[in-house]
Each structure stands twice: as structure tokens, then as C-alpha cells.
N, C-alpha and C positions, 0 to 999 in steps of 0.2 A: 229654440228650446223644445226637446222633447215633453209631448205631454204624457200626465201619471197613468199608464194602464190599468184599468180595476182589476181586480180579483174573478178568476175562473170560476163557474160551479163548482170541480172540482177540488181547487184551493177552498175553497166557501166549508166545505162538506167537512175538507180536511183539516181546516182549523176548527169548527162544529165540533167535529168529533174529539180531538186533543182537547179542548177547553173543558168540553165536559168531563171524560173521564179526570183531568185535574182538578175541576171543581169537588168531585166525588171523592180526590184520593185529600184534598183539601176540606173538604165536611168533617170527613174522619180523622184526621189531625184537630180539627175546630175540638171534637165532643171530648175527644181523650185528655189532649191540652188542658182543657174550658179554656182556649182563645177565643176573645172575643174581636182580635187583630185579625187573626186568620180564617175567620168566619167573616169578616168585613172582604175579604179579599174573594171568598166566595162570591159575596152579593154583588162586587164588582164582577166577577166575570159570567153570575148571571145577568146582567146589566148589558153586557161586552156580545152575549150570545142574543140577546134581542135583538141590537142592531145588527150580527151577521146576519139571523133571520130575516129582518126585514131585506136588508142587501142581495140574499137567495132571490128571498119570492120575489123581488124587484126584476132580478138577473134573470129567472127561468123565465116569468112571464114574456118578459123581451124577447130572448130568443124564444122560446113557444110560438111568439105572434109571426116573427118573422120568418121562421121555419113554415107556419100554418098549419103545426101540429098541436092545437094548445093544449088537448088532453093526454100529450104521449109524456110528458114530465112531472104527472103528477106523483110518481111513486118519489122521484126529488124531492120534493116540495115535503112529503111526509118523512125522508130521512133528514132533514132538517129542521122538522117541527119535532119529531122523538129527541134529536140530539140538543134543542134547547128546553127541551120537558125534562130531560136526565139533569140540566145545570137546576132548572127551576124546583124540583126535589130535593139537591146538597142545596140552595140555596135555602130551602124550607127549613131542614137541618142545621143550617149554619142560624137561620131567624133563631131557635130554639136556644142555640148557645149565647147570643146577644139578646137574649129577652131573660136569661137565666133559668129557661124551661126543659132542660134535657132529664129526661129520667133516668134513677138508677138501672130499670135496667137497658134502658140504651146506649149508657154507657158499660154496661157489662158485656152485653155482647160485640159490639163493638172491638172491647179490648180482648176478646175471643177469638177472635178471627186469627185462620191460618197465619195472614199476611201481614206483617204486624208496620204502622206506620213509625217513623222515628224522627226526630229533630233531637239536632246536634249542632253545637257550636264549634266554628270551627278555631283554634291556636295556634299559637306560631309553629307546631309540627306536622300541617297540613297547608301555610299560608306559602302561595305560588306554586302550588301542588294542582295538578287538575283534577277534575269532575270523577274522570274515567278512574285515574289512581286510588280515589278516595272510594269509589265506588269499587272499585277491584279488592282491595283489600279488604272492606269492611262486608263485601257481600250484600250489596244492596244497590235498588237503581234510584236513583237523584232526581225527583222529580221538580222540586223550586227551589231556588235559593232567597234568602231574606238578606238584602246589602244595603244597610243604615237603613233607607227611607222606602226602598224600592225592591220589587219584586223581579224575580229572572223565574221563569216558567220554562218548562223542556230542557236547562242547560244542556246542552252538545258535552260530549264529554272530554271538549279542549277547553272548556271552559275553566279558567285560573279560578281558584279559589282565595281569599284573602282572609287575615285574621278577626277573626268576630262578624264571619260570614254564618248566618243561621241557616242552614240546610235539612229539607225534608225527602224524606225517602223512603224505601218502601225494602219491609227483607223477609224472608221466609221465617 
């Protein structure tokens, strides 16, 4: 039996950094909506970025020691703590929509913004259509999908979509 390999610093960094900006493009969906679902989905993946952190400093530390360079990885160690402080602010933002506290005008500038967020249901004129299609036509990139109970994060854009698949995205 092959045993499970851990995750790389650089896998570590790489998921860090995807989660957060999804957390962020998922805040912003949270305040416009007022989901208090999708602000729950924040606070999980604030949740989800703690233990990568802890997994980093665990993983640099190791190697550091073993290398016997302990202070050459410290700038790691700090793009891992910004990238769980970027989830733990949309996390803040997401608390404010599940406590009923967002203000008028944080949701006005919000819905200001250049890049405007979108959620969409998808029907039977999109159902077994992919990711990339749906994104093609409509002009926008696909950042979660919502499927009955469960969340798809980054879908790939071979990703099948099915009917009464709730999907967010992001378009100029």
C-alpha cells in the first residue's frame, strides 16, 4: 500500500491563495445576495485556510530545521499568514451578513464595482453543457458552482453542468 504524500509548500501557497481570492469573490456575492448560505460557505473556508496554515508553518518549520536554514523561509511563512488574513476579512464580511449587520452603503459600493458578481440558475438550456460553454457565451468566468447540497470551487471548464445547478461568476 502506497502511503498518502502531503502537500508541497508550494501546493500549500497555491491552494492559500485560490481559497482566498474565492472567499473575497464569495463575500461579495454574500453582501449583494444578503446570503446568509453563502457567507456560511465563507466562514468555512475561513475555517479550511486556518488548518492550511497551520499545515505551512508545520511543513516550513520541518524543512527549515532540516535544511539548518531556519530563518531563510521566513518570507513563506508571511505569504501564508497575508493569504489566511485576506479569507479572515471576507470572513468578517460574510459575519456581517449572517448577524444582519451590512450597511447601506456597503452594499452600494459593492454593487459599484467595475466587476460585477452574478448567480444564475442554470435550465434545461444549459443542462450537460460545460463550464467553459456557459462561460463563453455569457462572458464571464465561473468561479463556484452550488449542486443541491454541495459546493464545486474553481470548476475546470469541462466541468458538466446540470439542471438547477446555481452558479457564480464574475463579468465585466
Amino acid at each position: 500500500m502506497a502511503e498518502k504524500r502531503g502537500k508541497s509548500i508550494k501546493e500549500l501557497l497555491t491552494e492559500m491563495k485560490d481559497l482566498s481570492v474565492l472567499a473575497i469573490d464569495l463575500a461579495y456575492g454574500a453582501v449583494l445576495f444578503n446570503s446568509k448560505e453563502i457567507a456560511g460557505e465563507v466562514m468555512n473556508i475561513d475555517d479550511d485556510m486556518d488548518d492550511l496554515r497551520d499545515q505551512l508553518e508545520k511543513l516550513v518549520l520541518k524543512t527549515a530545521t532540516l535544511a539548518g536554514h531556519e530563518g531563510d523561509l521566513a518570507s513563506v511563512l508571511r505569504l501564508g499568514a497575508y493569504a489566511e488574513r485576506i479569507s479572515g476579512v471576507a470572513a468578517e464580511m460574510a459575519n456581517k451578513v449572517i448577524r444582519g449587520k451590512i450597511h447601506e452603503i456597503e452594499k452600494k459600493a459593492l454593487s459599484e464595482a467595475e466587476e460585477k458578481i452574478v448567480r444564475v440558475k442554470i435550465g434545461k438550456e444549459f443542462h450537460k453543457r460545460s463550464v467553459s460553454e456557459y462561460g463563453d457565451i455569457h462572458g464571464m468566468y465561473i468561479f463556484a458552482i452550488k449542486r443541491k447540497k454541495e459546493w464545486i470551487y474553481h470548476p475546470g471548464g469541462k466541468v458538466v453542468l446540470k439542471k438547477n445547478d446555481v452558479i457564480f461568476g464574475t463579468r465585466p
